[in-house]
N, C-alpha and C positions, 0 to 999 in steps of 0.2 A: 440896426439889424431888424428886419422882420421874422419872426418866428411862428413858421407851421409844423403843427404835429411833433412840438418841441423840437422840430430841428431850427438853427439859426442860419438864417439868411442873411449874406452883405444887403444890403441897399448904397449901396455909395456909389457917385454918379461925379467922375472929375477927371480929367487930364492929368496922365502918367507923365512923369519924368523917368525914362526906362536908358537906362548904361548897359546892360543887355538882354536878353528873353530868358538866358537861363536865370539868372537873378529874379525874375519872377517867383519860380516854385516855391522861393523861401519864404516871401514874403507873404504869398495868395496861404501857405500853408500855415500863417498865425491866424487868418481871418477863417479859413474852409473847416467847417467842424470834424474830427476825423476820419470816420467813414467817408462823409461825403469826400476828402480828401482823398484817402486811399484809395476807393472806386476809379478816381478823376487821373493822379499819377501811375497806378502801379500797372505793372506786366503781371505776363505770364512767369509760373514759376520761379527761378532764381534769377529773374529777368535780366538772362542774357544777350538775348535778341535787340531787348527795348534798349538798352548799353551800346550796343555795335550798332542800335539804327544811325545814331549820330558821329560814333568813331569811324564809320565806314566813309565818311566826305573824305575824310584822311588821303581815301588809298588813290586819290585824283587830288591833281593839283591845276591850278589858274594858268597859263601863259601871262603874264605879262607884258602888254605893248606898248609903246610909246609915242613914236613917231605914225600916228595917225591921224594927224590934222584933225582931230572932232572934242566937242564939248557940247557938254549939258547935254546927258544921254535922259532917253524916256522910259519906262517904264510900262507906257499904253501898249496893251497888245488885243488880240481877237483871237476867242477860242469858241468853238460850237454856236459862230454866227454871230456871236456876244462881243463889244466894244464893251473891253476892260481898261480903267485905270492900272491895273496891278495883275500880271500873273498870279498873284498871292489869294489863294481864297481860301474858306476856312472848309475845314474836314468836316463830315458827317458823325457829329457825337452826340452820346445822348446824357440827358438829363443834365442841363447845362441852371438850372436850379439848384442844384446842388451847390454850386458856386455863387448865384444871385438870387435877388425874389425875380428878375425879369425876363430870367433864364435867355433862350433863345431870343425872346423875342428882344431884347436889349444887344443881342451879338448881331442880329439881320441887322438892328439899324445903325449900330457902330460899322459895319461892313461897306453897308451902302452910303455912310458917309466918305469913304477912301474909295470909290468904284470899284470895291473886292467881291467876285462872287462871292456866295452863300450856298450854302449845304445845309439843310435839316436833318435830323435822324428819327424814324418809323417812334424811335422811345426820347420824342423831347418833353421836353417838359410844358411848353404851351403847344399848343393848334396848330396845325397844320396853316389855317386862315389868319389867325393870331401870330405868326411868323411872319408869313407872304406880307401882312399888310404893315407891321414893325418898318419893316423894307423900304414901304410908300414906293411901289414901283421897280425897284431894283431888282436886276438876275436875281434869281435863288433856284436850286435844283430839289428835290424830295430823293430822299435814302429810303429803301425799303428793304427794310429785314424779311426777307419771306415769312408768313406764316405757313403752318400744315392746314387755315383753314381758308381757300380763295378767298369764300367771300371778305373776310377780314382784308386782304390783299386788296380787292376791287373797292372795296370804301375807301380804303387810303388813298390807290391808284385816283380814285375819282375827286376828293378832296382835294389830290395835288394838282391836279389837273383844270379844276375847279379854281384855285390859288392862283394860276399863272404859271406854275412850275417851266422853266423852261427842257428840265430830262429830268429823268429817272435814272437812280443809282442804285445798282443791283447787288449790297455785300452775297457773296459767294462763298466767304470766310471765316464764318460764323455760322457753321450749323451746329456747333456746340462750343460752350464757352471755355477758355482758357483758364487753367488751372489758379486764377489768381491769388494769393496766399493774405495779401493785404485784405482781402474781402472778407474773406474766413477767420483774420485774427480779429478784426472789426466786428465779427460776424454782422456785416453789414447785411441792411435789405433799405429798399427803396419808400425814403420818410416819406415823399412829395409824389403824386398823382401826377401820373404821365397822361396829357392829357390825349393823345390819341387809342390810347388804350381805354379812357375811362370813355368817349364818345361813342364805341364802336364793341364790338363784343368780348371782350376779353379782358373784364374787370377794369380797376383804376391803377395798377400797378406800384399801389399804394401797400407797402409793411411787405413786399414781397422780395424774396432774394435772386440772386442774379441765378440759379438754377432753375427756381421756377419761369423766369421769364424767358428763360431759352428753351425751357422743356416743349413752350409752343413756338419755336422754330422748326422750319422745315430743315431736316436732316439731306433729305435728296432734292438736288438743285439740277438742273440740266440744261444743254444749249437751247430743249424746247421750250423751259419757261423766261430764256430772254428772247425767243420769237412770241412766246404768247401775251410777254407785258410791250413788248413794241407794238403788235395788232392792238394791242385795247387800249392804249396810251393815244396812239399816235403820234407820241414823242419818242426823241432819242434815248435809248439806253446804254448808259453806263455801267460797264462791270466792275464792278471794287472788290480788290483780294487777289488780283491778278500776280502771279509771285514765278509764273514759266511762257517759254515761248508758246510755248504747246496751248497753255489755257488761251493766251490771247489770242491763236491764231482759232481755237473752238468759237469761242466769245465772238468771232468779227464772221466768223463762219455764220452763225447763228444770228446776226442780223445786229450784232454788239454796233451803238454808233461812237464808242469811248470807250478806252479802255483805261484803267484805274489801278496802277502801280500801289501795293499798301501789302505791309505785312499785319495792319489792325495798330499800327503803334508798339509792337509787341507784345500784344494782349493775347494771340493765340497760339501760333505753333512756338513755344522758346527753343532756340537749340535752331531753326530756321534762320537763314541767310537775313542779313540786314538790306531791306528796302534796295536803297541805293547799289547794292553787290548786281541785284539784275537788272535795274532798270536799263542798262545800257543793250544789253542780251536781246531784254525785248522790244525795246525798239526798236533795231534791227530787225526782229521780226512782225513787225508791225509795218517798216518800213515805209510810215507817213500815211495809211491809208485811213487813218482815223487818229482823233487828237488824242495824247496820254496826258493823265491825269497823274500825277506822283506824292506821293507824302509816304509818312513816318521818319522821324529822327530829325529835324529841320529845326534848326535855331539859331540860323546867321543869314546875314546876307549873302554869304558865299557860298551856304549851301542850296539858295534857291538856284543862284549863277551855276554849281557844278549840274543841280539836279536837270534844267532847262537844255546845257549843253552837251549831257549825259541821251537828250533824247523823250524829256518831258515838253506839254506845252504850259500846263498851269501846275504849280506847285500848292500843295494844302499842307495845314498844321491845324493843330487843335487846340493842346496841353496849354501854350505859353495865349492865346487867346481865352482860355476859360479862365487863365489866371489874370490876363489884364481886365476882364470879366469882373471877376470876385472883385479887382482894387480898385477899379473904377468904370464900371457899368458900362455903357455902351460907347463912353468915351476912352474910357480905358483899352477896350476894343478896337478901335480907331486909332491909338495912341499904339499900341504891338506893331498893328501892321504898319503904320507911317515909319515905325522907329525900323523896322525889316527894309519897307521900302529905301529908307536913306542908305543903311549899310549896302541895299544893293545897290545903289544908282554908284555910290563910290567905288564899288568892286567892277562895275560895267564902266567909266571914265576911266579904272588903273589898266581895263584890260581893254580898251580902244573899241569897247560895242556900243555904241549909239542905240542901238533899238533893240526891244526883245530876240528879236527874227537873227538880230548878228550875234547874238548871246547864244542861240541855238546853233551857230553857225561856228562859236570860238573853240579853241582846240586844248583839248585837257591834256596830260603827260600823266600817264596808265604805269 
């Protein structure tokens, strides 16, 4: 354990033996000290959203093929220009310290050992640069929480940009925080310096609670400010938090070049549709003109297989990687996703898809 600001840090760096992702939470939950724990699993209020993100795979079921003459299906796919090994990349969370001393920057380079995108979030725990380079080269995208104060916005934008970032992810879903109860019983606040908060003007986001740090979020988000981080970026922007047809067709109106299926993991609205309920809806009205991005609730190989053939191109999780995280570092990391990637290649061989592209193509039963 490494220990800041008396909080206890895993450091353990090893190859999981993982029989399934949910079986994570119990384990990462002896080592994660409780706050940081409660911060890492819990919803919004009676967390009934965060419950249904997963029971909701349910309401679709697999075809089953057989007689398709094919074996030894891939996984390799291309999303936003990017040759990936894995649809599988990791979601935009923050304070991934809370789980390790390496925080993020041990997830970028367990990620980039399985060629899984990478996602940062505006509140990680290292660098923006201290990520990217983790990586040694690998996709990684930059999450940006708007603030109310640009310039804060344009030093990150330019950091990320700065890093290699290949887009920008715009949450739209968090302009105020989710009522979470875990946080409150904990009366958690944040042990560990986030370190782009601490580089840049808005303290070290160190001893502060999750009100304060949202208190300087921007409340008013609009289609003009995903035109205004496309001009200054000159990268693609991603919208995350997309939960109706209507936003996404705003979002791609306004210059969106992805759009980003998420209900927050059920962090924010509870009592809200489970993830997977619209994804289908909105693809439809997206209807291919821009890649979809999907997570919350994701813990099997068959839920990447429904989410993909629902209408996504690259699926994210977060939860069951900060857990492989906490038990073993960046291989632990590596270890989540390989153990997702196998359950899907078997779920794509039962159902006769050879390649991503025919997984997008297989037919669910509604």
């Amino acid at each position: 354990m490494t220990v800041i600001n008396g909080y206890e840090q895993s450091d353990r760096e090893q190859k999981l033996t993982i029989l399934n992702l949910p079986s994570l939470e119990a384990a990462a939950k002896k080592i994660i000290p409780s706050g940081g724990f409660g911060y890492i699993s819990g919803g919004s209020e009676d967390e009934w959203t965060l419950k249904q993100n997963t029971m909701a795979f349910n309401h679709v079921q697999i075809v089953p093929r057989a007689l398709t003459d094919m074996e030894q299906p891939s996984t390799q796919t291309q999303a936003f220009g990017i040759d990936l090994k894995t649809p599988i990349m990791m979601a935009p969370a923050a304070a991934q310290g809370l789980a390790h001393a390496r925080g993020e920057a041990a997830t970028a380079e367990g990620m980039a050992q399985v060629g899984a995108l990478m996602a940062q979030s505006t509140y990680s725990s290292t660098s923006i640069a201290d990520t990217a380079a983790a990586g040694k080269g690998a996709p990684q995208f930059f999450q940006l929480y708007m603030s109310k104060d640009w310039d804060f916005n344009q030093s990150l934008l330019d950091e990320a940009v700065k890093a290699g970032a290949k887009a920008i992810i715009l949450t739209v879903d968090a302009t105020v925080d989710g009522y979470r109860e875990a946080d409150i019983i904990n009366n958690f606040q944040f042990p560990i310096p986030m370190a782009n908060l601490t580089k840049f003007s808005e303290g070290d986001g160190k001893g502060k609670g999750i009100m304060e740090i949202y208190a300087a979020a921007a409340q008013k988000i609009s289609p003009a400010d995903v035109r205004r981080i496309t001009e200054y970026t000159n990268l693609p922007v991603i919208v995350k938090g997309i939960q109706s047809p209507e936003d996404a067709l705003l979002a791609i109106g306004a210059g969106a070049q992805g759009i980003y299926v998420s209900n927050h993991g059920g962090r924010q609205l509870n009592g809200g549709p489970a993830s997977f309920d619209v994804l289908h809806e909105i693809a439809q009205a997206v209807n291919g003109r821009v890649p979809i991005i999907f997570d919350s609730g994701v813990r099997r190989g068959s839920h990447v297989f429904k989410a993909l053939a629902n209408g996504a191109d690259l699926v994210a999780l977060a939860r069951p990687i900060i857990y492989g995280l906490a038990l073993g570092g960046a291989q632990g990391v590596a270890s989540v996703v390989s153990h997702l990637n196998d359950e899907l290649l078997i779920d794509m061989q039962l159902a006769g898809t050879k390649t991503i592209e025919d997984v997008k193509r297989a037919k669910l039963l509604r």
